[in-house]
PABA-351073 format. One line per 4 residues: their letters; for each residue x, y, z of N, C-alpha, C. Coordinates in steps of 0.2 Angstrom, whole numbers, plus 5000, padded with zeros to 4 digits. Example, Ala and Ser with C-alpha at 12.3 -4.5 7.8 and 13.67 -1.06 7.14 Angstrom:
% PABA-351073
AS = 5066,4972,5039,5062,4978,5039,5066,4984,5039 ~ 5064,4989,5035,5068,4995,5036,5064,5000,5039 .
This chain:
% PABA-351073
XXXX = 4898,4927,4952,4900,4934,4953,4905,4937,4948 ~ 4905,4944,4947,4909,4944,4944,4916,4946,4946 ~ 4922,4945,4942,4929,4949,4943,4935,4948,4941 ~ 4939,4948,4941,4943,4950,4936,4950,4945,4936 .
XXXX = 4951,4942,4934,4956,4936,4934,4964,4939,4930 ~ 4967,4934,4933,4975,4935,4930,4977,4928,4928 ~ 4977,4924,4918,4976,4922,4918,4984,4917,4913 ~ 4987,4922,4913,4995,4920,4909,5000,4923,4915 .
XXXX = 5005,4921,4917,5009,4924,4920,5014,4929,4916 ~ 5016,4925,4907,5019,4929,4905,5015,4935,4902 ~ 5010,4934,4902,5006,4939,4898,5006,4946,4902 ~ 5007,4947,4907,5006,4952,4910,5000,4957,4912 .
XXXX = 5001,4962,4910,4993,4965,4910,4988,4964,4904 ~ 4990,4960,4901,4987,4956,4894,4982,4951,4898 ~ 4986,4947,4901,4983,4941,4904,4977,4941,4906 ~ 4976,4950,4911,4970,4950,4915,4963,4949,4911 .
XXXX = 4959,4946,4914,4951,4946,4909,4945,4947,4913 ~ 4938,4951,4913,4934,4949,4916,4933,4941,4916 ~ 4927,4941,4922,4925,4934,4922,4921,4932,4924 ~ 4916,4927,4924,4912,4924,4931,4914,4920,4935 .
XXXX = 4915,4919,4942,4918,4913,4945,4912,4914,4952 ~ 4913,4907,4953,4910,4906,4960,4907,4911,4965 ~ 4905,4912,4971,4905,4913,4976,4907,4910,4980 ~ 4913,4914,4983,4921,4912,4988,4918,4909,4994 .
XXXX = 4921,4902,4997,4920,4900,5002,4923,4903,5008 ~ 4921,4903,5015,4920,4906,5021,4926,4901,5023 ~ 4932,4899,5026,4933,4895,5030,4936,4897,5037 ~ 4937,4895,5040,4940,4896,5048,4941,4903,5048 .
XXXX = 4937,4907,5054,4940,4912,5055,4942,4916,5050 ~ 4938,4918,5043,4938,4920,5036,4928,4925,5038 ~ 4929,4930,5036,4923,4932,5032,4922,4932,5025 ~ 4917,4934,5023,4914,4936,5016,4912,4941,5015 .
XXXX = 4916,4944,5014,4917,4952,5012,4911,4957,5003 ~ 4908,4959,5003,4904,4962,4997,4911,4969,4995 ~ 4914,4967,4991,4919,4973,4990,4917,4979,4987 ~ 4916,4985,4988,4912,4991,4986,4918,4993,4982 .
XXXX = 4926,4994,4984,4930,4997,4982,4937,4993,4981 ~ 4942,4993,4979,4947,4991,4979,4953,4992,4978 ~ 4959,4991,4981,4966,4996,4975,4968,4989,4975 ~ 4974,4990,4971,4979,4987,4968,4985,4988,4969 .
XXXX = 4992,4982,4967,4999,4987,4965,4999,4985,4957 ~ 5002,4988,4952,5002,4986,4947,5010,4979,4949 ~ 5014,4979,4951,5018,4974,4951,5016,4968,4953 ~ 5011,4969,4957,5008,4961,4959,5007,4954,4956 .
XXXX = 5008,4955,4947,5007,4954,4943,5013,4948,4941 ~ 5019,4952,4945,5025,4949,4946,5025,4943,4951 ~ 5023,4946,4956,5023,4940,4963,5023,4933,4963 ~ 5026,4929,4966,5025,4924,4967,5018,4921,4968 .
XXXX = 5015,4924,4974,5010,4924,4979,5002,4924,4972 ~ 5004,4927,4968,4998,4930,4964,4998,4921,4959 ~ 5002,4919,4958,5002,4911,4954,5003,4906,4958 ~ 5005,4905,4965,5004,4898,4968,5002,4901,4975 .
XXXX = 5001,4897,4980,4997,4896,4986,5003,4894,4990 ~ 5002,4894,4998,5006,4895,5001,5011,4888,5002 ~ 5009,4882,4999,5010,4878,4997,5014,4875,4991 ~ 5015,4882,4987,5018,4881,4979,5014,4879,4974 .
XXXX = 5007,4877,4977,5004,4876,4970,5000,4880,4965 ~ 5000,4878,4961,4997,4881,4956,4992,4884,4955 ~ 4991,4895,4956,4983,4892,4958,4977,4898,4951 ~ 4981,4897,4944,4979,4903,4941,4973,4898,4938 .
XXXX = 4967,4903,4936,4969,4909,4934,4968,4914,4944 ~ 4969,4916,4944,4969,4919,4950,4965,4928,4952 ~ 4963,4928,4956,4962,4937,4955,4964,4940,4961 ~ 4967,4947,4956,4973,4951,4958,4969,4955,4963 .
XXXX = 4974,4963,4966,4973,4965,4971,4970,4963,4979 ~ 4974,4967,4982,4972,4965,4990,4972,4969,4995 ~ 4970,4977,4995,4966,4981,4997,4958,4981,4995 ~ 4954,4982,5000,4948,4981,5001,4944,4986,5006 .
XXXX = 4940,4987,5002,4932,4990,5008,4925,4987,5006 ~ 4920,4986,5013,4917,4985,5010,4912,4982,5015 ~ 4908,4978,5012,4901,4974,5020,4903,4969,5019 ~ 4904,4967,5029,4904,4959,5027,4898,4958,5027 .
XXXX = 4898,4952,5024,4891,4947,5023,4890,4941,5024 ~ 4895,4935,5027,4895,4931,5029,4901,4930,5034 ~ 4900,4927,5041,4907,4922,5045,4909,4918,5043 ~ 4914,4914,5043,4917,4907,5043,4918,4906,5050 .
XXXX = 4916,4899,5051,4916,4895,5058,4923,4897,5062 ~ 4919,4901,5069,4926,4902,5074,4927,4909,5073 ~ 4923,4911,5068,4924,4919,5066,4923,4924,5073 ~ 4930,4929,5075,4929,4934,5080,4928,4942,5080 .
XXXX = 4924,4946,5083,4925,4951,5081,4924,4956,5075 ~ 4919,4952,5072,4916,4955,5068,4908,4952,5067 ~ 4905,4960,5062,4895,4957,5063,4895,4954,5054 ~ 4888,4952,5055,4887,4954,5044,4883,4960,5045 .
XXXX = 4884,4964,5041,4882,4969,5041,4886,4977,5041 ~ 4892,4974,5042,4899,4979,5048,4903,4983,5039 ~ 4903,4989,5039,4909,4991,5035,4914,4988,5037 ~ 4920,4986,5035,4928,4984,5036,4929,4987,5030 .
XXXX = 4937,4986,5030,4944,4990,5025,4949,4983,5027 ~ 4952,4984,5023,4959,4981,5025,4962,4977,5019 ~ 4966,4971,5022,4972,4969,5018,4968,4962,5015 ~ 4969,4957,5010,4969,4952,5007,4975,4946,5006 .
XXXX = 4974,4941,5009,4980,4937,5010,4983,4937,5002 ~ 4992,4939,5001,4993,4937,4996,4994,4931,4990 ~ 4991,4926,4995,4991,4921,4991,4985,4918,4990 ~ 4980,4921,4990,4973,4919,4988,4969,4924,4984 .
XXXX = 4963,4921,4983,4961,4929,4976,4961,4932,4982 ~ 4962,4935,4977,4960,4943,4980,4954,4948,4979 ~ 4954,4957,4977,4949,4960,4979,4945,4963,4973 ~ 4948,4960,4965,4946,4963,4959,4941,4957,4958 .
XXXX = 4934,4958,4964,4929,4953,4961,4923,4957,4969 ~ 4918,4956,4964,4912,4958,4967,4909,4954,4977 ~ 4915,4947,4978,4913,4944,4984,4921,4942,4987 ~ 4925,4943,4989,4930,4939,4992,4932,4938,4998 .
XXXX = 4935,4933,5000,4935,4929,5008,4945,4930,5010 ~ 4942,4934,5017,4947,4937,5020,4948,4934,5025 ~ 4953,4933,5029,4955,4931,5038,4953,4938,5040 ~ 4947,4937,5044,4943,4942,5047,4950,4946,5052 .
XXXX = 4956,4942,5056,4964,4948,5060,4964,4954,5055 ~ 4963,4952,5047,4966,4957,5042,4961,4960,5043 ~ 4957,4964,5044,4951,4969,5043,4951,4973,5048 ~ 4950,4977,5049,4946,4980,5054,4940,4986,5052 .
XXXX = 4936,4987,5056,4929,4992,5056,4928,5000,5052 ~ 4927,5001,5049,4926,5006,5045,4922,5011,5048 ~ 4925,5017,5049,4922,5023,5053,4917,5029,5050 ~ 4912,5029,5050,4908,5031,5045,4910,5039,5046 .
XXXX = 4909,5042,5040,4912,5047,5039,4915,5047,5032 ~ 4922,5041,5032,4925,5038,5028,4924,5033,5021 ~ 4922,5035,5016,4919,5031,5010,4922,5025,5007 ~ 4921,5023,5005,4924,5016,5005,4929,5016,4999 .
XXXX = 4929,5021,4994,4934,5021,4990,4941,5025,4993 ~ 4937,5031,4999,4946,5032,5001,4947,5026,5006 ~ 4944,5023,5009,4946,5016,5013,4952,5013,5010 ~ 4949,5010,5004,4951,5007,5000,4961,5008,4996 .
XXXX = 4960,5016,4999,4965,5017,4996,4972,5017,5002 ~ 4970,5015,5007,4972,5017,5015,4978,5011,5018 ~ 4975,5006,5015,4978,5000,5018,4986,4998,5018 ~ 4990,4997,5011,4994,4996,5010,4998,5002,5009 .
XXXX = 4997,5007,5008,5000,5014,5008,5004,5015,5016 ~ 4997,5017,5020,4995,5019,5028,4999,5013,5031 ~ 4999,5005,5029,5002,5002,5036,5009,5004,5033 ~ 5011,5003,5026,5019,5003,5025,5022,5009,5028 .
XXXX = 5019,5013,5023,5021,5020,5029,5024,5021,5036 ~ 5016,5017,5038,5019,5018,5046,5025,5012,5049 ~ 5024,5007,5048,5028,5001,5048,5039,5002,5048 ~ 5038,5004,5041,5043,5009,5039,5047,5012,5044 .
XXXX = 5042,5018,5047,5046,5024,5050,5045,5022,5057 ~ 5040,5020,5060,5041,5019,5068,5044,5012,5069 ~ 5042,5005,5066,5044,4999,5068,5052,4997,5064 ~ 5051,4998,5059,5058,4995,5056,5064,5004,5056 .
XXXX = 5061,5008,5055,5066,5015,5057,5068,5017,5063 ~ 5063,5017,5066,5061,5018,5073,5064,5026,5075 ~ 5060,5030,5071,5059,5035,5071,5057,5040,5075 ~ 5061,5045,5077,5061,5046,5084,5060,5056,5086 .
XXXX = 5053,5059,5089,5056,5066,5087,5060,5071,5088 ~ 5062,5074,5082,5068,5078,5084,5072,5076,5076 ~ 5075,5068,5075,5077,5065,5069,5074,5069,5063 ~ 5078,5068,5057,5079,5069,5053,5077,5061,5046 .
XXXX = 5072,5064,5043,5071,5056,5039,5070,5059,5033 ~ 5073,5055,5026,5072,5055,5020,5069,5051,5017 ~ 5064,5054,5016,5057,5050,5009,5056,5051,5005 ~ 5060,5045,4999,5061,5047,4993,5052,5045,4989 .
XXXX = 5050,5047,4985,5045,5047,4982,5040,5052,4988 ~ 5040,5057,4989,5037,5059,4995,5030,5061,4991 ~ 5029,5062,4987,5022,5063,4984,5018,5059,4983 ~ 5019,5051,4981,5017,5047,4981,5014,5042,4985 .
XXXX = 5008,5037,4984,5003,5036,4989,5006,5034,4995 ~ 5012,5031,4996,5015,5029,5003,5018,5033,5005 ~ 5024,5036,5000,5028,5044,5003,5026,5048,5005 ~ 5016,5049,5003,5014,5054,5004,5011,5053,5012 .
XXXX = 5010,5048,5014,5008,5048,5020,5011,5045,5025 ~ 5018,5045,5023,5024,5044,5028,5027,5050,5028 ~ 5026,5057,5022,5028,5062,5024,5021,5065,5032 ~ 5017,5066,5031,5013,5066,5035,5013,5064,5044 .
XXXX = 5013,5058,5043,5015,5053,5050,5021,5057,5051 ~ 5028,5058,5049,5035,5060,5052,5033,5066,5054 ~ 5030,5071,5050,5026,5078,5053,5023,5079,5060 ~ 5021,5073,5061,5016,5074,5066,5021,5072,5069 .
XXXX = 5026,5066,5071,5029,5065,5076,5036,5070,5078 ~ 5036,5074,5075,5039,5078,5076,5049,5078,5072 ~ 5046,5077,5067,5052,5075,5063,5055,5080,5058 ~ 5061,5081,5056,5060,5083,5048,5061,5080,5043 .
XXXX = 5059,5084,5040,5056,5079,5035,5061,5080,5027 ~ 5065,5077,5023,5066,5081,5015,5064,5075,5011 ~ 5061,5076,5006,5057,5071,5001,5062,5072,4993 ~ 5060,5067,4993,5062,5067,4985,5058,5068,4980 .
XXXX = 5057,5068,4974,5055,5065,4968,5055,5068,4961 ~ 5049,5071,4958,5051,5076,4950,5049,5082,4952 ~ 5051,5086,4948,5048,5092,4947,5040,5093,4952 ~ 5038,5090,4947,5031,5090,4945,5027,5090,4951 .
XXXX = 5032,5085,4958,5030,5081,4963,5030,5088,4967 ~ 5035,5095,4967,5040,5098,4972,5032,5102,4978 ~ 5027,5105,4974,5024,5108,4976,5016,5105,4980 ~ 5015,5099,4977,5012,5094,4984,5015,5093,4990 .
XXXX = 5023,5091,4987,5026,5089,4994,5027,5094,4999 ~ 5027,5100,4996,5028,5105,5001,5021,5107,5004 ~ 5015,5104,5000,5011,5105,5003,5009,5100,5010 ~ 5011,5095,5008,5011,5088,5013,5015,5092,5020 .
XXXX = 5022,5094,5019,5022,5097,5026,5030,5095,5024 ~ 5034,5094,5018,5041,5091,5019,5044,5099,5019 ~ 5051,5098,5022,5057,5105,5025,5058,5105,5019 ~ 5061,5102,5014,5066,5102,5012,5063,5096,5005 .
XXXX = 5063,5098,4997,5063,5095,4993,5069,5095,4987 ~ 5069,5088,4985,5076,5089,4979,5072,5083,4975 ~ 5072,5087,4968,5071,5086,4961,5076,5079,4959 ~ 5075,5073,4958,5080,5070,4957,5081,5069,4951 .
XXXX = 5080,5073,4947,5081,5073,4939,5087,5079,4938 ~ 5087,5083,4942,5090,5091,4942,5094,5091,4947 ~ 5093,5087,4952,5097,5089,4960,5101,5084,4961 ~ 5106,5085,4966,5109,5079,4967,5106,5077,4974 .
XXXX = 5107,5071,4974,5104,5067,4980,5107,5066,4986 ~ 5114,5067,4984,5121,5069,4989,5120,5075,4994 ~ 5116,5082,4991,5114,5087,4993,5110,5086,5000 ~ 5106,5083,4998,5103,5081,5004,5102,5079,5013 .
XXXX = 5111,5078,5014,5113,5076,5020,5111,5071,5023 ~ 5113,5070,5027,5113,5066,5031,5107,5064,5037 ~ 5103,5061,5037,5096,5056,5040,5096,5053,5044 ~ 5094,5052,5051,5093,5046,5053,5089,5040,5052 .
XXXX = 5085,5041,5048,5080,5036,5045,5077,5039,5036 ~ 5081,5033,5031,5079,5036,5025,5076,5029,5022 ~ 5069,5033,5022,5066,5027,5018,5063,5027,5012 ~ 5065,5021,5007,5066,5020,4998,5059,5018,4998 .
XXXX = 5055,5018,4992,5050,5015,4987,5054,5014,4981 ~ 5060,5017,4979,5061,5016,4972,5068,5011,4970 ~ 5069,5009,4973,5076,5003,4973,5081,5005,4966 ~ 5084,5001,4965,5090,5002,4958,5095,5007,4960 .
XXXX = 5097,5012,4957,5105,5016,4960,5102,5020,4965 ~ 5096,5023,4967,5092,5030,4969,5094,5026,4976 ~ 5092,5018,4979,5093,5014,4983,5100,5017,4985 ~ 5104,5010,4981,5112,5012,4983,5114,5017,4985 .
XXXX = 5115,5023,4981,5119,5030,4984,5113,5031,4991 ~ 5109,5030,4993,5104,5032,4998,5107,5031,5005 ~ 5112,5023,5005,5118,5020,5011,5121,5025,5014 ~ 5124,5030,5009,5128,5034,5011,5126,5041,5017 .
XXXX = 5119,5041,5015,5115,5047,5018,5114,5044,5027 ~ 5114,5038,5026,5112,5036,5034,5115,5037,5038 ~ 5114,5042,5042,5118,5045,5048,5121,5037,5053 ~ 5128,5039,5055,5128,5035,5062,5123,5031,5065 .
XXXX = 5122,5025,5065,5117,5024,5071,5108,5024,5068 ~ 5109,5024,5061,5101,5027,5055,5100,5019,5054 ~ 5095,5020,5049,5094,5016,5047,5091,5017,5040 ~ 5093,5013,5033,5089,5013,5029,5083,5008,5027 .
XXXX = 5079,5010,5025,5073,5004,5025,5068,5007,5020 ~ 5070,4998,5015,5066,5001,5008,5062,4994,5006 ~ 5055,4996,5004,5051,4991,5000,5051,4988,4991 ~ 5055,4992,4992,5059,4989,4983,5062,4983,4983 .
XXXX = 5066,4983,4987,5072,4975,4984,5077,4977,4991 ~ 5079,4969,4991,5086,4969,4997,5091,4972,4994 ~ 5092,4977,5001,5098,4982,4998,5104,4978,4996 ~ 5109,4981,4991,5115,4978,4991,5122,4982,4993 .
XXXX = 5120,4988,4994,5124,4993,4997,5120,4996,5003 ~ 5126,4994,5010,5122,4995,5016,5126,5000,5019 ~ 5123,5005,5024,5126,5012,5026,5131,5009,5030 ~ 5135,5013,5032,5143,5011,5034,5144,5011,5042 .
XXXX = 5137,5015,5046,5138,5015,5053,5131,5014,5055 ~ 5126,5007,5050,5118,5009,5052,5116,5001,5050 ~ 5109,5001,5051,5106,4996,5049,5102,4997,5042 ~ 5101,4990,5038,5098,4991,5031,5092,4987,5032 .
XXXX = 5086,4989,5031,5080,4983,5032,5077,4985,5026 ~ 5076,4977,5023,5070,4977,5016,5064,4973,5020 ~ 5058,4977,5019,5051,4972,5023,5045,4971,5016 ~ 5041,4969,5018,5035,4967,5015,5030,4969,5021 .
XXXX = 5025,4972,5018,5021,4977,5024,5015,4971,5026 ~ 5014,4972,5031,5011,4965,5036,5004,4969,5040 ~ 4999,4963,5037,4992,4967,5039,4992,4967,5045 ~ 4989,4972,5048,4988,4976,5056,4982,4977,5057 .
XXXX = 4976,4976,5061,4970,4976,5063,4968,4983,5067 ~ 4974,4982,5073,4974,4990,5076,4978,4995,5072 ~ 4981,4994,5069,4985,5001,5066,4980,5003,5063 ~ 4976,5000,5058,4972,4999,5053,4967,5006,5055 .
XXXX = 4964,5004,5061,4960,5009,5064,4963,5012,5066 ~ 4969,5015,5067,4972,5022,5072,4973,5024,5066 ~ 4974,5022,5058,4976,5026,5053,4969,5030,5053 ~ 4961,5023,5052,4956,5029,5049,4955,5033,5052 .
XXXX = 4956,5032,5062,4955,5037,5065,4957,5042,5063 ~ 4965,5044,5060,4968,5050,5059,4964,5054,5053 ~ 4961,5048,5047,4959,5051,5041,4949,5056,5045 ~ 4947,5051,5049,4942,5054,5050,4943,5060,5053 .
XXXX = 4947,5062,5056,4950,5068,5062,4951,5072,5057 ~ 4953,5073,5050,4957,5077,5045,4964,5078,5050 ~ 4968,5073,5053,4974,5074,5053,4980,5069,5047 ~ 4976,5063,5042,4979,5062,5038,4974,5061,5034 .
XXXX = 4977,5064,5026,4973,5063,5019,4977,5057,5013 ~ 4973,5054,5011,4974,5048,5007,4973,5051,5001 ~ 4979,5050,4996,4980,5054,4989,4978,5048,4985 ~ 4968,5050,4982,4966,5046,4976,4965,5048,4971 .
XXXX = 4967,5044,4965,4968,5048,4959,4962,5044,4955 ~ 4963,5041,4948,4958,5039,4947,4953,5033,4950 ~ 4948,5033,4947,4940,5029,4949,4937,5024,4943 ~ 4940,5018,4944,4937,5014,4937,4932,5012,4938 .
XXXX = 4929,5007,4935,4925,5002,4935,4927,4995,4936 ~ 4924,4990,4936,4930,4986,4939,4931,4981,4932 ~ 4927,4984,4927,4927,4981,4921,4934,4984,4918 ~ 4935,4990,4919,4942,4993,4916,4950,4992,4918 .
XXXX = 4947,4987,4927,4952,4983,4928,4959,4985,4925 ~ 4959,4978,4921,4963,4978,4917,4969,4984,4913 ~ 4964,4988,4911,4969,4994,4908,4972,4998,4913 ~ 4969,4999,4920,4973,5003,4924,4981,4998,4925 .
XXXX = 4982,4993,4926,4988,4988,4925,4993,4991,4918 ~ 4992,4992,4915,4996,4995,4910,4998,4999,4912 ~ 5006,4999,4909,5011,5007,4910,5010,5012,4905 ~ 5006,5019,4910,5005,5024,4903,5008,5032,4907 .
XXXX = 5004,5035,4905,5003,5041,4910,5001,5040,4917 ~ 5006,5044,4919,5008,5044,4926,5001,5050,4930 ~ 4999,5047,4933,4994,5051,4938,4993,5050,4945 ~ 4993,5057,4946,4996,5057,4954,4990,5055,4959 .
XXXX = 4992,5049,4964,4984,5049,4968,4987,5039,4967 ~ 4983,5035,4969,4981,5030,4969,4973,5028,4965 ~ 4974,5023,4960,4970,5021,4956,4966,5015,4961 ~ 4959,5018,4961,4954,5013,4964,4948,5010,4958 .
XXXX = 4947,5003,4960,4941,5001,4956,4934,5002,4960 ~ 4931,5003,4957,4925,5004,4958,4920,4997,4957 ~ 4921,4993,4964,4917,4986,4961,4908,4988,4962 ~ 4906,4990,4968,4899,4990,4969,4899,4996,4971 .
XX = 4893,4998,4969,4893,5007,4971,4890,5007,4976 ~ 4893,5013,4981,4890,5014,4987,4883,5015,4988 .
């Protein structure tokens, strides 16, 4: 089959290469997924999980990404809850390949059913966005309505749809980011935007729940905004300045089977949209990994056409 390997650690996006490798084995309670679609984080490259197995060993060359949509087309022994034949979406175990190849094998928990209506490249862009989002604001925030929450990167593919989610629960909402970001966010639904190139982030006040995607000083002074009783909670890095009268929580977003569905439910309803930007090939793989031009949306490859 084909797909796209990560083959140097120090190399970085140099590393990555097309490739031919195997068709991926089925084991326990694992499907065999046909991948139509796929995202990525460009950091992943970084990870631990992306060069050894849950065991420490060594497992390159390895292939990246681990949002998925797509047909299953095999069970592994003991498999529950799913057909061959069924759209699914979902997550990819961090420490095995992953979703830049034409066949890969999931623990069928990480997946859930794909609601027609929904194409597999927005699918695809749904997963790690949508559960962190929600994760973030109602389980580690616990976000409440009425509260007040700050989300910094609010245009972006998580902020944008954690601006969203707070909307509907009835929150307010003030967003951060550029310029450039002000006029999405306000269309997403936030009260209140500050330019963090131009504005001060102090300006902002004070939140019950303010949640980071950008970690470094933006993080730190951020301590200070959390109301009495708030909470800060960022997927950047472990804070090292913590709010004075609140709790500080760093997570790694954790695949969800039923969230999974009550997300697409909302995307099928038009009550949430998933911001995709570009549409590769999965041959171009590799160059979407590069730092270039900033484009708004989440980058999806395009492994098998619908």
């Amino acid at each position: 089959m084909r797909a796209i390997t990560a083959t140097n650690r120090d190399a970085g996006a140099a590393g990555l290469v097309p490739a031919r490798l195997p068709y991926p084995h089925a084991a326990e309670n694992d499907v065999i997924v046909q991948v139509h679609a796929a995202g990525f984080t460009p950091g992943e490259l970084d990870w631990p999980g992306t060069w050894a197995d849950r065991a420490g060993r060594d497992r390159a060359p390895s292939v990246p990404g681990h949002e998925l949509s797509g047909i299953v087309v095999e069970l592994g022994y003991g498999t529950a809850g799913l057909t061959v034949g069924q759209r699914v979406f979902g997550l990819a175990d961090w420490t095995r390949n992953g979703t830049l190849a034409e066949y890969t094998a999931v623990e069928a928990r990480n997946l859930a059913p794909l609601p027609t209506g929904i194409d597999h490249t927005t699918a695809a862009a749904l997963p790690i966005s949508g559960l962190t989002a929600w994760q973030a604001l109602f389980e580690h925030g616990r976000l409440e309505t009425g509260q007040t929450v700050l989300i910094h990167g609010a245009a972006g593919g998580v902020g944008s749809i954690a601006v969203q989610l707070a909307r509907e629960a009835g929150a307010r909402v003030v967003g951060t980011g550029r310029a450039a970001d002000r006029k999405r966010a306000l269309a997403l639904g936030v009260d209140v935007f500050l330019d963090l190139d131009s504005e001060k982030l102090e300006d902002a006040g004070e939140a019950d729940v303010v949640f980071d995607v950008i970690g470094g000083e933006i993080l730190d002074r951020s301590a200070a905004l959390v109301r009495a009783g708030g909470t800060l909670v960022t997927i950047a890095m472990p804070p090292k300045v913590r709010p004075r009268d609140g709790r500080a929580v760093f997570f790694v977003v954790e695949a969800d089977r039923a969230r999974l569905a009550d997300l697409a439910a909302r995307v099928r309803a038009g009550r949430l949209t998933v911001a995709v930007g570009a549409v590769l090939p999965l041959e171009e793989a590799p160059a979407a990994f590069l730092p270039g031009k900033r484009i708004p949306g989440k980058t999806i490859i395009r492994v098998i056409e619908d």
